[in-house]
C-alpha positions as a Python dict, from the first residue, in 0.01 Angstrom:
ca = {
    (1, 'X'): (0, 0, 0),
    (2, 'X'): (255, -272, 4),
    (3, 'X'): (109, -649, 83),
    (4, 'X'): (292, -800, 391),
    (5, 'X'): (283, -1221, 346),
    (6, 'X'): (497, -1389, 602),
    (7, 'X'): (582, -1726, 608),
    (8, 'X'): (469, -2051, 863),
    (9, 'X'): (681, -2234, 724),
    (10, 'X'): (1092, -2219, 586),
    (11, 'X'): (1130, -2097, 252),
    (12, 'X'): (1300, -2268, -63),
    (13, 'X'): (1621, -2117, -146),
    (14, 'X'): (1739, -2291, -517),
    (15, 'X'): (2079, -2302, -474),
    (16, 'X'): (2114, -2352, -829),
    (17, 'X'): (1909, -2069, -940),
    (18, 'X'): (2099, -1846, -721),
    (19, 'X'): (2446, -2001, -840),
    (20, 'X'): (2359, -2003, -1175),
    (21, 'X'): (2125, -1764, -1288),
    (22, 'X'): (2174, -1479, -909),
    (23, 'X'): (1770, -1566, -814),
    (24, 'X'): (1741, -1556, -429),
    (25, 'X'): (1394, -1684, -416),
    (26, 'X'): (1161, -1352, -393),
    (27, 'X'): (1481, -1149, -308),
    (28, 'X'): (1634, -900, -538),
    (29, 'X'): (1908, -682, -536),
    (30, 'X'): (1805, -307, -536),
    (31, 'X'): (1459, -411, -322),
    (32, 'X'): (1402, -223, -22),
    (33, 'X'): (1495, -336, 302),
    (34, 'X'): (1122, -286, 420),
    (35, 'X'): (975, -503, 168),
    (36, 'X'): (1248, -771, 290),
    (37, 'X'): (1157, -762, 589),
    (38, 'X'): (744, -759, 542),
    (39, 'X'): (767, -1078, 259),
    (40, 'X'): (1051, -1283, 400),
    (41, 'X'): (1135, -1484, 775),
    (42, 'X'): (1261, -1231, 1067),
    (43, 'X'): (1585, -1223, 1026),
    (44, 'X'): (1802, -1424, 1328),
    (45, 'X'): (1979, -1102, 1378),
    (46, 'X'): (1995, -707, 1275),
    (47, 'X'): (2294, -534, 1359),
    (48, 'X'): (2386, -173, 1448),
    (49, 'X'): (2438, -99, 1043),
    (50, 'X'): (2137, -265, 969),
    (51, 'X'): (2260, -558, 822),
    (52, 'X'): (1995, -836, 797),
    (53, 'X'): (2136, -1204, 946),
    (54, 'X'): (1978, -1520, 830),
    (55, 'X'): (2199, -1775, 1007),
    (56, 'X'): (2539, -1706, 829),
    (57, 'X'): (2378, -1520, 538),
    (58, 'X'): (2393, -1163, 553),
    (59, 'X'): (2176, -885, 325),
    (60, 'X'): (2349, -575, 282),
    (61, 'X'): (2167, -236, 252),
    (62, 'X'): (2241, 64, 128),
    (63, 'X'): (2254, 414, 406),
    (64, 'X'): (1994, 631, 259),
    (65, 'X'): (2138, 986, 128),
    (66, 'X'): (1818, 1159, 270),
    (67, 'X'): (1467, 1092, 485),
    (68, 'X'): (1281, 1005, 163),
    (69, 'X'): (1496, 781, 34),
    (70, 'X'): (1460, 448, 100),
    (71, 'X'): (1768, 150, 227),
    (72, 'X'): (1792, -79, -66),
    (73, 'X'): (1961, -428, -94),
    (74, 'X'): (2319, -442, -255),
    (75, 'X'): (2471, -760, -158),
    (76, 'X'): (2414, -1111, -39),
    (77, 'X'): (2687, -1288, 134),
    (78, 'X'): (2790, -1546, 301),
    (79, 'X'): (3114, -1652, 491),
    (80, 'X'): (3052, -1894, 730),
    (81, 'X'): (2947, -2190, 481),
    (82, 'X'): (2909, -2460, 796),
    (83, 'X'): (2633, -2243, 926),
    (84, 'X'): (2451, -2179, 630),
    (85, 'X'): (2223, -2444, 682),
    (86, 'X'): (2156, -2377, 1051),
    (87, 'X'): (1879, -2086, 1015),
    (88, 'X'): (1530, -2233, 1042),
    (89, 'X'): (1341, -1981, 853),
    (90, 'X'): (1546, -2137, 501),
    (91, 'X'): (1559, -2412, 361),
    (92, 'X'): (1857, -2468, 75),
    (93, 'X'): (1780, -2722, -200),
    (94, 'X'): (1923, -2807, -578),
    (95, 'X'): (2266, -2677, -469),
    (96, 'X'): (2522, -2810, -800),
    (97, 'X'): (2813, -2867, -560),
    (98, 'X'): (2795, -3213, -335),
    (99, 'X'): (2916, -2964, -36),
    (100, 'X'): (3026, -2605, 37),
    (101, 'X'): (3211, -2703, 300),
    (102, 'X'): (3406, -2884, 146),
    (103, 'X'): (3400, -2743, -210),
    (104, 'X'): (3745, -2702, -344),
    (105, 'X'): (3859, -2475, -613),
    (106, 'X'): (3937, -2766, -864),
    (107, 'X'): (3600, -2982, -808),
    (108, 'X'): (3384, -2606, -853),
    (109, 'X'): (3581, -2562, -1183),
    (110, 'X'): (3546, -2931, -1297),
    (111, 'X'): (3156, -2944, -1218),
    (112, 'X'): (3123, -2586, -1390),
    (113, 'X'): (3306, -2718, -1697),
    (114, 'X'): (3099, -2992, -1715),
    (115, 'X'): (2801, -2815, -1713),
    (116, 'X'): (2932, -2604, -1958),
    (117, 'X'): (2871, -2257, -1720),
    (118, 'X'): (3068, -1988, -1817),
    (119, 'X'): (3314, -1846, -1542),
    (120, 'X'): (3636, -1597, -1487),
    (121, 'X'): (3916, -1663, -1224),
    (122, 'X'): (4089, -1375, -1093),
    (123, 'X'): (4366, -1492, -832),
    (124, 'X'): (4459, -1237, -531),
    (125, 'X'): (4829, -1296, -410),
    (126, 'X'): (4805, -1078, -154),
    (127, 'X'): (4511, -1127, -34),
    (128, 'X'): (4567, -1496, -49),
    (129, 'X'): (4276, -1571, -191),
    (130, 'X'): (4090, -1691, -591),
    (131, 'X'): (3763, -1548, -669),
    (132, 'X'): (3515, -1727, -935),
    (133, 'X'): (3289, -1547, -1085),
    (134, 'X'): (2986, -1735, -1268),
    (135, 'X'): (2933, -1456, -1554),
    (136, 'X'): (2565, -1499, -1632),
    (137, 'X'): (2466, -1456, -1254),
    (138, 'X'): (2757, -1261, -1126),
    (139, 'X'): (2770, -1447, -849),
    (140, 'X'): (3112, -1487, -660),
    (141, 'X'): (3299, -1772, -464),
    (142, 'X'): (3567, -1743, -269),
    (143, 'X'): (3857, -1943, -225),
    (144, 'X'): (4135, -1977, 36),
    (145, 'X'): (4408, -2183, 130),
    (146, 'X'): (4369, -2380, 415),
    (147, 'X'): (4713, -2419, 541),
    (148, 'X'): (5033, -2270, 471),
    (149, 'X'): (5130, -2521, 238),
    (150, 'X'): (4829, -2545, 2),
    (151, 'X'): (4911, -2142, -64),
    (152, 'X'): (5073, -2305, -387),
    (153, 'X'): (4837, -2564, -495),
    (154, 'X'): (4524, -2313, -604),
    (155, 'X'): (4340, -2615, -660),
    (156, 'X'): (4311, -2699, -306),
    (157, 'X'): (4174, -2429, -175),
    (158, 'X'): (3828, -2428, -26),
    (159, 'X'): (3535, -2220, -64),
    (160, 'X'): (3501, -1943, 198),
    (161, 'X'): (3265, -1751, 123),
    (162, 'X'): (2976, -1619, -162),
    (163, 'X'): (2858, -1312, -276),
    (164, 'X'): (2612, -1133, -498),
    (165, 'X'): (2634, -748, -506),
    (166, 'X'): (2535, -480, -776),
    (167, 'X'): (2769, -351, -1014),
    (168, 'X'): (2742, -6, -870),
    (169, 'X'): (2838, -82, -522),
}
């Protein structure tokens, strides 16, 4: 029988442990969307594909392939990064970066290097886009141009958007 603790109060979410290290608190990917939602705040929103909402951050589930099989968490993501902060059930503390909002692509990659955090870079043309990945937690920022003219200055763009998903999915 699975133990059901909710919570009277927000929960700490270590930005740094999630950035560095992909710890989400008591969430883990591959956990089933039933035990999220028995050991965590009610989510501000479900929608039709069952996708959990926390404010801007969204938990992504697997579709189960049959009745005894269970949905189970693949992704965490984010995309609206001036709403992150907005959803009273969280609370967001230790985060590396001064600002997500404002995080560009050159200040992530000089306060990585100076923490000496290992990363890869993989820039999108076409999507118009530069995705970091911080290898030991997989963990992936995106960044975007934010006008027509910083599409050749990588180094402007700002962080969109965040993601932690399995390999498998």
């Amino acid at each position: 029988m699975e133990v059901i603790v909710k919570f009277n109060k927000p929960i700490e979410i270590d930005l740094e442990a999630f950035l560095l290290e992909g710890k989400f608190n008591c969430i883990k990917l591959g956990q089933t969307k039933e035990s999220i939602l028995n050991n965590f705040p009610d989510p501000s929103n479900i929608s039709k594909y069952g996708i959990l909402a926390y404010g801007s951050l969204e938990l992504y589930f697997t579709r189960p392939k049959s009745k005894s099989e269970k949905s189970k968490l693949y992704m965490i993501f984010s995309d609206d990064l001036e709403r992150l902060k907005t959803f009273k059930g969280l609370n967001y503390t230790n985060c590396i970066f001064d600002s997500f909002s404002q995080l560009t692509l050159l200040t992530a990659l000089q306060k990585l290097n100076s923490m000496s955090i290992d990363y890869s870079i993989h820039h999108n043309k076409n999507l118009e886009h530069v995705q970091l990945t911080i290898k030991e937690s997989k963990v992936m920022l995106y960044f975007s141009p934010l006008t027509d003219e910083d599409l050749n200055y990588p180094n402007r763009y700002q962080m969109k958007s965040f993601c932690l998903t399995q390999d498998e999915y």
